[in-house]
Each structure stands twice: as C-alpha cells, then as structure tokens.
N, C-alpha and C positions, 0 to 999 in steps of 0.2 A: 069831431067824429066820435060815434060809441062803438069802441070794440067789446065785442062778447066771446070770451072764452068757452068751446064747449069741450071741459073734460071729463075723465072718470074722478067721478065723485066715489068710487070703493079705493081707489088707490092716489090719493090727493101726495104729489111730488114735491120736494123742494126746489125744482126743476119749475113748477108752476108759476111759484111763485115767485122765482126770480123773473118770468117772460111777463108775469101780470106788471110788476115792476118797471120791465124795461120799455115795455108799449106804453105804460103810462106816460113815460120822461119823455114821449117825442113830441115835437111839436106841432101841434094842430090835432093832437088826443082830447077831449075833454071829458070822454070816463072810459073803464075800462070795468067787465066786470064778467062773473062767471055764470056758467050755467053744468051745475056738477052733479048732476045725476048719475049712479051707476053705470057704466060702459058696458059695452058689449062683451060678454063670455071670451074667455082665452087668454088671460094674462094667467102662467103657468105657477103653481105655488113652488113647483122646484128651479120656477129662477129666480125666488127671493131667498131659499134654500142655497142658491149657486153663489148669488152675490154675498152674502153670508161668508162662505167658506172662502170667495177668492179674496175678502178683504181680510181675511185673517190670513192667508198665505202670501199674500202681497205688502201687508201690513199696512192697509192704508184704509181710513174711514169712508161710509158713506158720506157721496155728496150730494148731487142733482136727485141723486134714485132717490135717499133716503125718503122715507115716509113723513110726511107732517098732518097734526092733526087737523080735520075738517074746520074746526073753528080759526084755524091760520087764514082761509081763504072768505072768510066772515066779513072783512071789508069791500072785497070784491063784489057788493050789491049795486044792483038799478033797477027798478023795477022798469025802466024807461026803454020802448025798443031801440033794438040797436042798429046799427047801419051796417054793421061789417059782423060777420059769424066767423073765427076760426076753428076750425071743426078739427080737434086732437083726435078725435073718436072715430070717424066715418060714418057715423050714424044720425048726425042732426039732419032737422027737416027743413028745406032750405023755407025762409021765410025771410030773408033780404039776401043780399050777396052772399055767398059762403066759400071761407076758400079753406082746402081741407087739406093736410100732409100727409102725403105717403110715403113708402121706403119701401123702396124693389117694387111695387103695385100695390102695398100692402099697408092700408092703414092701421095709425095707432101706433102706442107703442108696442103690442104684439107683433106687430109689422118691421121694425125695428128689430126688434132678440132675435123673430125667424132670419133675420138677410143679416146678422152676426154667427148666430149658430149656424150656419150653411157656409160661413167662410168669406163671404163678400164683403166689398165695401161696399157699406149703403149707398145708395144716391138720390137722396131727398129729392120730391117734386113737391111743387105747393101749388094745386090747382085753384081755380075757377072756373067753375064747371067741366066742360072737356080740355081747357087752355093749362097750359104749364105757366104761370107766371114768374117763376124762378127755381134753380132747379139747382144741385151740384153734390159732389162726390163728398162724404162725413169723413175723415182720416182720424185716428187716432194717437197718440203718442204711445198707445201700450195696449197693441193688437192682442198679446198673448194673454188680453185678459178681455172676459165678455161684460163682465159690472164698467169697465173703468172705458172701454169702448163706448158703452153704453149712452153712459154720462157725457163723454167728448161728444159723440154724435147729439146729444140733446143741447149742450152748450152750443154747437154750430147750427142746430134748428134755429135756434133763439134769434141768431146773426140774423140768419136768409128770413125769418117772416119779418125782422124787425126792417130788414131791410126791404120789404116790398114793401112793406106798406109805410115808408119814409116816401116811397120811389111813388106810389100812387098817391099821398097827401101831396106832394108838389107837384103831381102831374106830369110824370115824367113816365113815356110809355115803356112798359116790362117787353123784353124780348122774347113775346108769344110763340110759344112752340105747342104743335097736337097733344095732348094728354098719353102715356103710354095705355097699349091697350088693356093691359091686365089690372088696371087700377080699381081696386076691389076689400073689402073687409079682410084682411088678415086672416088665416089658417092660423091654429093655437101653434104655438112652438115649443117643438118636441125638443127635450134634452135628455139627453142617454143616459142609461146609466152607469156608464165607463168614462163619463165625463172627470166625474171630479178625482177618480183614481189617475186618469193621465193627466191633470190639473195637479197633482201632488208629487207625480215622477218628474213630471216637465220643473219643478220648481225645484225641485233635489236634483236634476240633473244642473240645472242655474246655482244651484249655491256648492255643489262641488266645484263645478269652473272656475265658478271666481275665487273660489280658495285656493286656486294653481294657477289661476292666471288674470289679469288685468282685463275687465271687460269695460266700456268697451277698451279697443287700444288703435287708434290709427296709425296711418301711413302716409308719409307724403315718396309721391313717385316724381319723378324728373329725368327730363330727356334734353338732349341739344336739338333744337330745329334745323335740319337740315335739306327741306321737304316740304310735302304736305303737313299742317297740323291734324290735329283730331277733328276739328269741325270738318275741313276738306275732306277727310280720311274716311269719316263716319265708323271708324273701328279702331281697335288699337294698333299701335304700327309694329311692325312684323320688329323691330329691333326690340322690344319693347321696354321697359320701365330700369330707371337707377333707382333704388332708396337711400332716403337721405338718413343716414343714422340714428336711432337712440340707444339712451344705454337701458330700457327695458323701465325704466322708473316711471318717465315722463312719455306721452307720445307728440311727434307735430301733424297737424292738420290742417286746413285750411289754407293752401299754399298761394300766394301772389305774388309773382315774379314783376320787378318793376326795373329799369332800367334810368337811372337818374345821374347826375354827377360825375357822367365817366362811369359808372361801376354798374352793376346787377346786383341786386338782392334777391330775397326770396323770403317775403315774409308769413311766419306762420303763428297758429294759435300752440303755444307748446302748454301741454299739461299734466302739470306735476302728481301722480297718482296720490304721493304723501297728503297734500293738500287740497283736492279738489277742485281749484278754481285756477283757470287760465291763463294767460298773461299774454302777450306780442310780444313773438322773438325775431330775430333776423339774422341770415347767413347773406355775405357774401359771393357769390359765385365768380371763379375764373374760368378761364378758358379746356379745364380739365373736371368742372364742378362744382360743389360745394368747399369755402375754404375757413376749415375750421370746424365748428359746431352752431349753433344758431344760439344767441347771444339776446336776453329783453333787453325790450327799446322801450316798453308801455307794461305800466303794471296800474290795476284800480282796485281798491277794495270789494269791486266785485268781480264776477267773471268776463272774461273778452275774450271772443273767436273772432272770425270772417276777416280778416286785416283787411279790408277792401281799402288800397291806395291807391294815389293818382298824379299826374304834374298837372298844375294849371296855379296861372299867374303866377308862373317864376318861383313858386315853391310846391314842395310835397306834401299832399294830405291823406288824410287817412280816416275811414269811417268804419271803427269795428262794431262787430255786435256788440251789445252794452245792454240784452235785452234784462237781464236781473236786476239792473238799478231804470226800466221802464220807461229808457231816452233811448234814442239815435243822436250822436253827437260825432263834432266833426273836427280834428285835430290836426294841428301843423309842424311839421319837423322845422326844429330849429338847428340840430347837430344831423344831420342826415347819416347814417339811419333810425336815429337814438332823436335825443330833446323835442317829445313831444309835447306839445300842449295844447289843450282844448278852447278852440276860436268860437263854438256854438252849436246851442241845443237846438237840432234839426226839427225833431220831435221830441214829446216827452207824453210820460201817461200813456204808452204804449209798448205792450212788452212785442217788439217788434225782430223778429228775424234772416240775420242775412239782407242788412239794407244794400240795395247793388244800386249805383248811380246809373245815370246816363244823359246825356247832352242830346238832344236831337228838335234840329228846327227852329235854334233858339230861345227853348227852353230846357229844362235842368226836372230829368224825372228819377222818383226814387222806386224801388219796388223790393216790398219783404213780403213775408207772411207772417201774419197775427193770430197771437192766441187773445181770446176776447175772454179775457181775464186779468186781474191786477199783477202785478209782480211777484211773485212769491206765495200764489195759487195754489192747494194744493193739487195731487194727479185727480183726473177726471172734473176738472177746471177747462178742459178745450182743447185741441191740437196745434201745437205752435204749426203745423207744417201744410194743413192743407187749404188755407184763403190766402190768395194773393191783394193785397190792397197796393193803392197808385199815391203819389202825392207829385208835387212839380211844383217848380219857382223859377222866377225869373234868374236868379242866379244859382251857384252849385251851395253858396252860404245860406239861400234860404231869402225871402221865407215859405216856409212849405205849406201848400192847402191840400186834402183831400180830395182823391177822385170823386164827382159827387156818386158814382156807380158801385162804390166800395163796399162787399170786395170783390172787386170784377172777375175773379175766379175761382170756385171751390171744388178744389182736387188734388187729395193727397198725390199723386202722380205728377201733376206738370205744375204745382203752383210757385214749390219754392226756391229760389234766386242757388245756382250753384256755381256762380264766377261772374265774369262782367261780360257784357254782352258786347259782340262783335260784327262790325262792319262788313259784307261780305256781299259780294257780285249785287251791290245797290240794295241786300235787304240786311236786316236786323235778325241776330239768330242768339237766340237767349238757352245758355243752359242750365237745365232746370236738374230737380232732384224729383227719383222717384220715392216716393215715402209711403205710398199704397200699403204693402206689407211687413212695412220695418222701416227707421230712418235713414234716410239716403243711400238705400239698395242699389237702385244705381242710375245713371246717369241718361238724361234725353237732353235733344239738341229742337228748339222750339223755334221757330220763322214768327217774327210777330208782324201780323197783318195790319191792327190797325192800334194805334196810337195817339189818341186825342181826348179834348176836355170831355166826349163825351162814350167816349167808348173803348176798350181795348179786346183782342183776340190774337190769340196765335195758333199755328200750325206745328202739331208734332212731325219734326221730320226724321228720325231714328232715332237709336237706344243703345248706348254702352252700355255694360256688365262686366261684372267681376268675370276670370276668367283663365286660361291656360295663359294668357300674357299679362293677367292682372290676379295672382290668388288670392284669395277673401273673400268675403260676401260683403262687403258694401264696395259703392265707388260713386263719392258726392261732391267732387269738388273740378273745375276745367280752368287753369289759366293760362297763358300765355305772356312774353316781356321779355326784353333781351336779349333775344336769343336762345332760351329757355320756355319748356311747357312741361306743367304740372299737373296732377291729378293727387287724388287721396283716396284711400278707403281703409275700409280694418283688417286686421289681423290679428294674432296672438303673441303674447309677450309674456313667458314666465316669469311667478312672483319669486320664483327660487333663480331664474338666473338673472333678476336684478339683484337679488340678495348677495349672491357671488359676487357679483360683478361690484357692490359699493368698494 
C-alpha cells in the first residue's frame, strides 16, 4: 500500500516526521510519501509566541511542535498515486480513500490548540468520509501546559492512525461509528492576552509551594473491613480513613494489602523526597493496624511503584511498575515479606504503567497504560496515562502476546489500572484512575463487558473523589486483603516540619 501524507507545508513538524517514520515500519507499507503544500489559514503566530515562553518557564525543549526544515521531508517523494490520503489539513480533494483527523470537529492542527485553549480534552476522530474509524480521548502528563499538551496529544495521533491502518492492512474491521456532526475546518484559535501573564503567576505560585512543601506527596488511607467495601459502597464509608504514618521526608502510596503466611501486609511504593526514586516497602498489620513503620523488601537502580502482589502456586509474587528501566517484570519472595527476586521479563521495550494482572477463563491477562515512547523520553514524548493496552498468556509467568486491537482504549479518564480487579455478583469491576485533568484526580469503578482475543470494553459505573472523608485532591489507588482496604491520594507535607522532625 501507498500512504500519502497531506500536510501543511508552511509549518513542516517534527511530529511529521516521526508519523512519516512510523507508517513506513508497518507491515504491508511499501511507500509512504507527502504532499505539503501550504494548509489552510489559521495556525495563530501567537501560539508559536506561547510555546516559546512555556518552554522557557517549564524548562523544557521543543519536541513534536518544533519546526523542521522543508528539505527534512525531501525523502518523502513518489510521484506514484497513492491508495490511501491521510488528510492532516482538512482540505485535500478526495482522489482515492481519504481519512482525515479531527479534534473536537475541527481539523488540523488548529483544531487541536482551539479544543486545548478552551479547556477540553481532545478527543481525536479519524474519519473516512462520514464513518469514525477510530476515535479516543488525547490525555496529557502536563495539562497546565498548552505546547507540552500539544505535543502528548500529537504523539497519541501517531498511535490511533498507526493503528488503523495496521487494523485495515490485516483486514480487521474498525468499529464504525457516524462521523460527529460538526466535523469541519477548524476556526483560528484565539489566545488572550492575559494568557501568558497568568502562565507566569500559575508557575511562581508552583515554585513557592515547592519551596514549603513536598509536591507531589501521597497518602496511603486504611481501614478494617467490617462491612461493605468501596466497590459495594460506591462512596467513601461514613467511618472514614486511618493514615498510615510518615515522617514528612518520604511518602507511601500505592497500597496492596495481601494476606499470606498467617500475617497481612501492606505493601507500598515509599519515596524518599532526598533521592527521588522509589523502592517497595512493607508493614505489617495486626489486629489494631499498622505495626511499626513500613520496612523495603525491593530496591532496583531504577524507580518502582504499583507493588501489584499475589499467592499463586504455593508462593508470593510481585509485579511492580519498572516502567523507567522499560520491562514489566515478575518477582518471587523467597523470605516473605522481604527476599525478592526476579523469575521474568513479562514485557520489555515498553515503558508500561500500573501492570495489573488477572486470571479469567483460563487465561492469564495483563493491562497497563503505555506511553509510546522509549524510556527516558523527554516531556511531551506521550501520556503515560491515557491508552490502555491488553497482553495474556497461558500462564501468569508468561509468555505474553499483544491484544491484536492495541490500544483498546484511549482516555485519560478510565484507561489506567488503579488496583486489581475484583470478582463481584458474576461481573468483573476494574478500578480505574481518572487522569483527565491531572494525575490520578480520582478514582472510577469500571464493569468490563467484554474480554477476549478480540475485543475488550467496559462500563463506567461511578466516581470516587477527594473529599470531606478523603481531604486532598487526588485519590488513585483501591485495594483490598486481609481484612484490610486501602486507598491513596495527596496531600501536603512541610519541608520545614521534615527538617524538625530529622
């Protein structure tokens, strides 16, 4: 097949040329090429002005926006017609297949800055003709910025067309939905000009906090079950929350209550504000709570959250996030709760998030969300938070394949994994994290419908929050074990009453 790119040839991306790239390497491509003519009127000179300024107050380089020069996209010739038109512009003339990207109804990338500068999460559709051939919600890792949004949302375009049109070379049909009705040339996007003054308050109000206090800083909350839990509840219970101590330095999050050996634990990501990077700690629990302080069992030269543990065949495993060193790997206690060691690379070559297991049917499924990016990417590289991808194996050791429909869902709201998923009146009910307008804001409780080699979907069926029984603004984490249930979110932790308190 010939894919032909149609973009704006006055503002040629680096963002381009990595999608020219990635449509090339699939299989059953055999050219790929451009058609970069001048776009349509309306890409605003005060948002190259804006991204200008926010990477100098975020201190972070252009990436996907940056500009490259027209002779970068010089290889990109054929004079040969093509079979397939992806239309960046909204203005090519269909003259074989054309499928065109929109954002909020609004093509282009002007269509994109307007449904950022209005506040929204985008939510890409990628037509053919009036049909939706694939469609899903852009999330960002760093809302409070429009350039670095920008770019995340361009790296998750790349995903979704690369991924149709994987889906249409093998004949695999796209779940056709009507076109929205307002799908149309983009309106110029207007930026204020009070923008970048509160663009400058908003960062000087961010660099006093952190000079008084630890941002972020979690919380892990714990309760005895005595009752309903949170799923049955669908709210917080009126007793509401213990916190498990720190002393202001470090915080724990990530909680997984597991019951093993005779005892309960409660494992978590503890992180040392000194050092930056995570470890897997674990307390104890008796019959009055925590006993002690939470103690590592797992330290790697890189960072580790999510302690996702488990029993099965007569020992203890464990599968933490490890997305910085770009595996999913699976570890077995040898001294319980402590002598860890690593049995197998689940995955690797994927910076993958919150891997949450599950057994169902006689297979062995895993589900994170991916940033489609290498490890150690810089910002506006991708959103670790909004594509859920599938993998499964015949065993929980592996070895793991890919859903072929990957990534079965894109939306910073319900994609990514917030504890392990639970058994309940014959259905499956996955809690998720909402990540829409910040990470793990708070918490939904998801029914998944369907579960197979060829498909998956779930149903939202409510929404925790932070709250009079939970204060903070996040709340991203749901476990249960023991007799024990967990939750996490953030809070504040002065750097002067950790300073006392050494």
């Amino acid at each position: 097949m010939h894919v032909r790119v149609r973009l704006d040839g006055a503002n040629p991306r680096r963002w381009h040329v990595a999608l020219l790239t990635r449509l090339s390497g699939l299989p059953g491509i055999e050219a790929v090429s451009v058609e970069a003519a001048p776009g349509p009127d309306g890409w605003p000179v005060q948002a190259d002005l804006l991204f200008r300024l926010e990477s100098l107050i975020f201190r972070v380089a252009p990436n996907g926006s940056a500009p490259v020069p027209p002779a970068d996209l010089a290889a990109w010739t054929d004079p040969a017609a093509p079979d397939l038109l992806l239309d960046l512009c909204g203005d090519a003339v269909a003259r074989c297949p054309v499928w065109r990207v929109a954002y909020d109804g609004g093509f282009g990338e002007t269509g994109l800055l307007g449904s950022l500068l209005a506040g929204r999460v985008p939510r890409l559709d990628l037509l053919e003709g009036d049909t939706v051939l694939v469609s899903g919600r852009l999330g960002s890792d760093y809302r409070g910025s429009i350039a670095l949004s920008f770019e995340d949302a361009l790296v998750r375009t790349t995903t979704l067309v690369a991924a149709a049109l994987r889906d249409r070379l093998a004949g695999r049909a796209a779940a056709e939905t009507p076109a929205p009705a307002a799908a149309g040339p983009a309106r110029p996007a207007r930026i204020r000009a009070s923008r970048p003054a509160r663009l400058l308050a908003r960062s000087l109000v961010g660099r006093l906090y952190r000079l008084c206090y630890h941002a972020p800083h979690w919380r892990t909350g714990w309760r005895v079950l005595r009752g309903p839990d949170l799923i049955d509840l669908g709210r917080h219970p009126e007793g509401g929350w213990q916190i498990l101590p720190d002393d202001g330095r470090r915080f724990y999050a990530d909680p997984f209550p597991l019951a093993a050996d005779g005892t309960t634990h409660v494992f978590v990501e503890e992180f040392p504000h000194a050092t930056g990077k995570a470890i897997i700690s674990a307390v104890r629990f008796g019959p009055d709570g925590p006993v002690g302080a939470p103690i590592p069992v797992l330290e790697e030269p890189y960072h580790l959250s999510y302690p996702f543990v488990f029993a099965r065949a007569g020992a203890v495993w464990m599968v933490p996030e490890s997305s910085a060193a770009g595996t999913v790997d699976l570890y077995r206690a040898t001294r319980y709760p402590g002598g860890w060691v690593k049995e197998a690379t689940l995955l690797s070559g994927v910076v993958a998030s919150d891997a949450t297991l599950l057994e169902q049917d006689g297979r062995w499924w895993l589900f994170a969300t991916v940033r489609d990016a290498p490890p150690g990417a810089p910002a506006g590289s991708g959103c670790h938070h909004d594509a859920l991808y599938l993998w499964s194996a015949p065993d929980f050791r592996g070895p793991y394949v890919p859903h072929p429909a990957n990534p079965v869902l894109v939306d910073p709201s319900f994609a990514r994994p917030a504890g392990r998923i639970v058994a309940r009146g014959g259905r499956l009910i996955r809690p998720v994290q909402d990540c829409a307008h910040g990470y793990g804001r708070a918490l939904s409780l998801a029914r998944i419908d369907r579960l197979d080699q060829d498909g998956f979907a779930q149903t939202v069926l409510g929404r925790i929050e932070p709250g009079p029984a939970w204060p903070g603004s996040c709340l991203h984490t749901l476990n249960a074990g023991g007799g024990i249930e967990c939750i996490d979110g953030s809070g504040r932790a002065s750097r002067l009453r950790a300073r006392l308190g050494a």
